[in-house]
N, C-alpha and C positions, 0 to 999 in steps of 0.2 A: 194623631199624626197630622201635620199639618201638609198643606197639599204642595210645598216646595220641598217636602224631603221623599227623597224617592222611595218607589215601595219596596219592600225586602220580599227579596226571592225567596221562594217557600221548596223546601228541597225533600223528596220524599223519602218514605224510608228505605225503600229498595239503593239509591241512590245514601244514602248515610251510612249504610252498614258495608256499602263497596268502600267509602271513603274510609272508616274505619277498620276496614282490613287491610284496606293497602300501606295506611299507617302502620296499621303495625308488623307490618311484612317490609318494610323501607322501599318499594318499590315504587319507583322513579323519583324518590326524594331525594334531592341535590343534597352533596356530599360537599362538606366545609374543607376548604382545603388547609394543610397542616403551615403553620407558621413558616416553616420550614421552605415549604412548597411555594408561600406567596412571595417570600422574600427570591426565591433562585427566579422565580416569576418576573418580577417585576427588573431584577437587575439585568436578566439578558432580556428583559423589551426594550429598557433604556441603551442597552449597549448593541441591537440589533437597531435601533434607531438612529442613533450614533454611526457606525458602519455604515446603516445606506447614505446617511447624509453624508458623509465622506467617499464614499466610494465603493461602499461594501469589504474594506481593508480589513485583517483577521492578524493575527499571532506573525511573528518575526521581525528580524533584520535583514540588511543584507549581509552575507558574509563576505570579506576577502576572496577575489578571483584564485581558485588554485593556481599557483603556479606549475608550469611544464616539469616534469620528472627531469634530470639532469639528463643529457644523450636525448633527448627527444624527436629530434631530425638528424641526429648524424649516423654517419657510418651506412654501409649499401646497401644491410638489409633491412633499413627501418625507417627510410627516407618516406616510405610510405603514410608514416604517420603524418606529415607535410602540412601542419599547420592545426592539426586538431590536438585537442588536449581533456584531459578526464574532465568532466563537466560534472558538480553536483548541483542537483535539483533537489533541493530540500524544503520539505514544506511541513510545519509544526503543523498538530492538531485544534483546529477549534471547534472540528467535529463532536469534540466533548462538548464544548458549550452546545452547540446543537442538541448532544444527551443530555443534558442539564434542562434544557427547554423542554425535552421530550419526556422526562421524567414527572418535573413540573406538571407537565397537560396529562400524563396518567393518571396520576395522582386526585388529579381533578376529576377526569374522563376514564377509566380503566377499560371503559370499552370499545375505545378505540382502537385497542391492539386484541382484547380477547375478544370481538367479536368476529374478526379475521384468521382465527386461528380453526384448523380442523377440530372435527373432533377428539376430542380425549386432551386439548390443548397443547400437545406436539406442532412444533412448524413442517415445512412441506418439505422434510430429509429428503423425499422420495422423488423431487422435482429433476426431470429429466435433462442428461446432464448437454451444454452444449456439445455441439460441433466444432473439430479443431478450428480454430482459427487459419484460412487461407489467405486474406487478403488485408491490409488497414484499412480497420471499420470507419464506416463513416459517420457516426452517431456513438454518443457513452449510451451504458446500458441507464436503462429506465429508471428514474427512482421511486422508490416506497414514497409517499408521502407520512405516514405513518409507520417507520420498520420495525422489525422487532431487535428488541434489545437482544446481543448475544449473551450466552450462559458457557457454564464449563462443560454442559452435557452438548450443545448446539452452538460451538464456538463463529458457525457463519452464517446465521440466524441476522434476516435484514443488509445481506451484502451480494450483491450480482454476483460474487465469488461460490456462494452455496452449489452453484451448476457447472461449476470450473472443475477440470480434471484434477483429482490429487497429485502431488508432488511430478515425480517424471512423467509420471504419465503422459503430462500438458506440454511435453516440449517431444514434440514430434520428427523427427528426423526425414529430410525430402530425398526422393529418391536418387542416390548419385550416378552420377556420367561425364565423362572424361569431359577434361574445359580446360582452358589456358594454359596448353600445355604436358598438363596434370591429367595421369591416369584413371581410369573410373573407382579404382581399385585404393589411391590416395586419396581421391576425392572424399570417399569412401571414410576414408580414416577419419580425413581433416572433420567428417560430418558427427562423425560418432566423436570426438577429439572434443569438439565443442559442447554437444548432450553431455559429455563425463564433467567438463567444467562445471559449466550452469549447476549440473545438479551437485556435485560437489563443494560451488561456493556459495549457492542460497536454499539449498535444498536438505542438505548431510545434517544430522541431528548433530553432529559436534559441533559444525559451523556456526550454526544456528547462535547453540548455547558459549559462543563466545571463545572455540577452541582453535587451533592454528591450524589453516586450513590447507593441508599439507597435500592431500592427492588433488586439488586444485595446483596448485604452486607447479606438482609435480608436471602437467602438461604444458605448461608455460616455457619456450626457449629460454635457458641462461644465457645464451648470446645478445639477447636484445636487451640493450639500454634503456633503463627507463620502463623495463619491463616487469619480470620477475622481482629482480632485484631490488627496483623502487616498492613494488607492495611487502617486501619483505620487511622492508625498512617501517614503511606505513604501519608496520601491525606491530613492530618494534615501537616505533615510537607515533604516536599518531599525532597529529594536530591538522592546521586548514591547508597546509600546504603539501601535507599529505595525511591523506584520508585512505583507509583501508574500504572504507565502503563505500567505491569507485566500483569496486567489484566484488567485494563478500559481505550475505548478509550476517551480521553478530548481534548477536544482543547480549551483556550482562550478565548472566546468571545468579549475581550477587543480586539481582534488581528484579528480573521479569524473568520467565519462564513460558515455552512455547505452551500451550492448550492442548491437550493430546500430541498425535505426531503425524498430522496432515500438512500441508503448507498448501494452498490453493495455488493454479500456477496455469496461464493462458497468455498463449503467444506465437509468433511463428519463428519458421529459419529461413533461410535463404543463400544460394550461394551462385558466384559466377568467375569469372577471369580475376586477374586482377591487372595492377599497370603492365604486366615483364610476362613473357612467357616461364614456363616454370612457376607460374602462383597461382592459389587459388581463392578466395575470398568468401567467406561465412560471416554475415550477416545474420543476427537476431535482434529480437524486439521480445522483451516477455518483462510480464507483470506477476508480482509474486505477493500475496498476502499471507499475515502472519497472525492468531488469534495468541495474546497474548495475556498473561497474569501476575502480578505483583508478588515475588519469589518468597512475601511474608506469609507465614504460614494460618491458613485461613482466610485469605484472599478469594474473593469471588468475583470480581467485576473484571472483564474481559473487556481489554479494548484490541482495535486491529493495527496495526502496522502495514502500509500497501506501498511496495518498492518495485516501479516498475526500468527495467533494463534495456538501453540500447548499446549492444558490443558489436566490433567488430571484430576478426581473427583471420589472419593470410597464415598459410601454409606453403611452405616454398620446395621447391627442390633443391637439396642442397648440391645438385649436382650443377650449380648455375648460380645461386646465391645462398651465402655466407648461413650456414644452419643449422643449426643440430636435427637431425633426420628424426619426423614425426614431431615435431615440436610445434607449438603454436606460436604465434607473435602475434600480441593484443594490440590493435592501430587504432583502436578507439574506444569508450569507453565514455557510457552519460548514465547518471542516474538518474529519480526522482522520487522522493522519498515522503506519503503521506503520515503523519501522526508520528511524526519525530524531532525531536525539540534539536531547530537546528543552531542555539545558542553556544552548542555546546562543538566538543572536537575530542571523543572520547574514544572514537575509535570504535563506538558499538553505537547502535540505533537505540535512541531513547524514547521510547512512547508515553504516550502524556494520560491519565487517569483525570476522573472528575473531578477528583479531590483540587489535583493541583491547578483545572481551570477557575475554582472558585477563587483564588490566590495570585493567579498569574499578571502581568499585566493585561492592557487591553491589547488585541491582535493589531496586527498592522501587516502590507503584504500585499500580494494575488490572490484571488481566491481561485483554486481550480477543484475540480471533481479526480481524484487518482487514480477512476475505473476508467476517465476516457482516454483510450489508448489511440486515437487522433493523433496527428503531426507528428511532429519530429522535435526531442528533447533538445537539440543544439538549438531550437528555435524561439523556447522559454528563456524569460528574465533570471538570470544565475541567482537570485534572492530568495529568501526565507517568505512564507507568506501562510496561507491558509487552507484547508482541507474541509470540502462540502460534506462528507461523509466518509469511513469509513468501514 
């Protein structure tokens, strides 16, 4: 050995027979990842590279501003609606691409999600559920850096929605008393009037799977223009100038299928005066998520759908203004819809699977979070854009 070539480490036997055990046990030997894996790899770094040097732009267009329902401001008892108009917030998924990323790094890492898991590898069902919502939050809820993929057994598995009340449950009704005129005893109605809505047009398993949502319809005044009669027509014929899912959630049936029969559902009400004596004004804000499945038979990849709702609802005396007694009149109405391909004007919420992110174009758009229930949806860009997670 000459004295410029280093000396060789001399390794003992104790020390050899560890290395040859843990060889052949694969413990901690990096794992090749699948052709597959490197390619989804490398094309969302380039297309996450892309994005930020742009601006961090994802999935959509803008769509066409809806136009006002006909009768919008006219006639005395709907003047109230006085310049607002159904607003969609639609925003396609590229949350998938995010799954694709995430898939990718399991692949790679598998223990980045199983070593977060309880034992027996169940997620934490059992995580205690929130507090109704009383006031708007000041913060979106926290993210997973790491979430767990949803299943059909654990459809909200990696979604702040897992601690949200089931379906009604989450729309909580506030205690009524008499206001603007309006008896504690109307108040009363107009409160519960709204809870039978909401749950009846995103909540009712027929709604859901794309059926006519008819005991919805059914609390709507037929006196109000641009009311009842405009969403009837929407579900008749749908397109961007009129869209039925201003205010009912559908999906397809032909397409996707709910995930068991929970809907996640977190939000509040609210009511007070309104402009006239004789009115009373309901006020909501609620976020509804949907764990959904590909209607082909043998389908397993679950993605989410997250539509959150700003409505409003006057209830009048008809003994003062023009009305059909107990009736509701909808004065406003904004959606926002995460993981729904807002290219489209189907009349039903489309959610986007991984399949079709490997295919789709590049996003383009806003990117926002659909769990943070902050501000006020009249205050978003009316355009198609991007979803952080779902």
């Amino acid at each position: 050995m000459s004295k410029d070539e280093p000396e060789k480490q001399q390794v003992s036997d104790e020390e050899w027979a560890l290395f040859v055990r843990d060889a052949e046990s694969g413990a901690d030997a990096p794992k090749e990842p699948s052709a597959r894996a490197r390619m989804v790899t490398e094309r969302l770094r380039a297309r996450d590279a892309e994005a930020a040097r742009q601006g961090g732009h994802r999935w959509g267009r803008k769509p066409k501003a809806p136009a006002q329902p006909p009768g919008w401001r006219t006639g005395p008892a709907w003047q109230e609606m006085n310049g607002t108009k159904a607003r969609r917030k639609r925003v396609t998924s590229t949350v998938a691409v995010l799954a694709l990323l995430g898939l990718a790094v399991v692949a790679i890492r598998p223990e980045l999600v199983t070593d977060h898991l309880p034992d027996g590898g169940e997620s934490d069902v059992a995580a205690a559920p929130l507090a109704p919502e009383t006031a708007r939050p000041t913060a979106a809820p926290s993210a997973d850096p790491y979430p767990d993929a949803p299943t059909l057994k654990e459809p909200f598995r990696g979604s702040p929605a897992l601690r949200w009340a089931d379906g009604a449950a989450g729309i909580v009704v506030p205690e009524a008393k008499a206001v603007g005129g309006m008896s504690r005893k109307q108040v009363a109605h107009a409160l519960k009037s709204v809870k039978d809505f909401l749950v009846a047009a995103n909540i009712d398993p027929a709604t859901v799977r794309g059926e006519r949502p008819e005991a919805a319809l059914e609390i709507l005044d037929p006196l109000q223009r641009g009311g009842r009669g405009w969403l009837e027509k929407a579900l008749r014929e749908p397109d961007e100038e009129q869209d039925p899912l201003v205010a009912f959630s559908r999906f397809d049936p032909r397409d996707v299928r709910l995930v068991g029969d929970v809907v996640k559902t977190r939000g509040r009400m609210t009511f007070g005066k309104g402009d006239r004596d004789g009115e009373v004004r309901v006020r909501t804000d609620y976020t509804f998520v949907y764990p959904l499945v590909r209607a082909k038979p043998g389908s397993t990849e679950v993605a989410r759908t997250v539509v959150r709702r700003q409505l409003t609802f006057a209830l009048y005396d008809p003994a003062r203004t023009a009305s059909t007694p107990g009736k509701l009149f909808a004065l406003r109405w904004s959606y926002y819809a995460g993981n729904h391909d807002c290219r489209t004007s189907s009349g039903y919420y489309e959610p986007e699977f991984t399949a079709e992110l490997m295919t789709s174009p590049d996003p383009s758009g806003p990117v926002r979070d659909p769990y943070d229930r902050r501000g006020d949806l009249a205050d978003l860009e009316d355009e198609c854009g991007t979803v952080t997670r779902t």
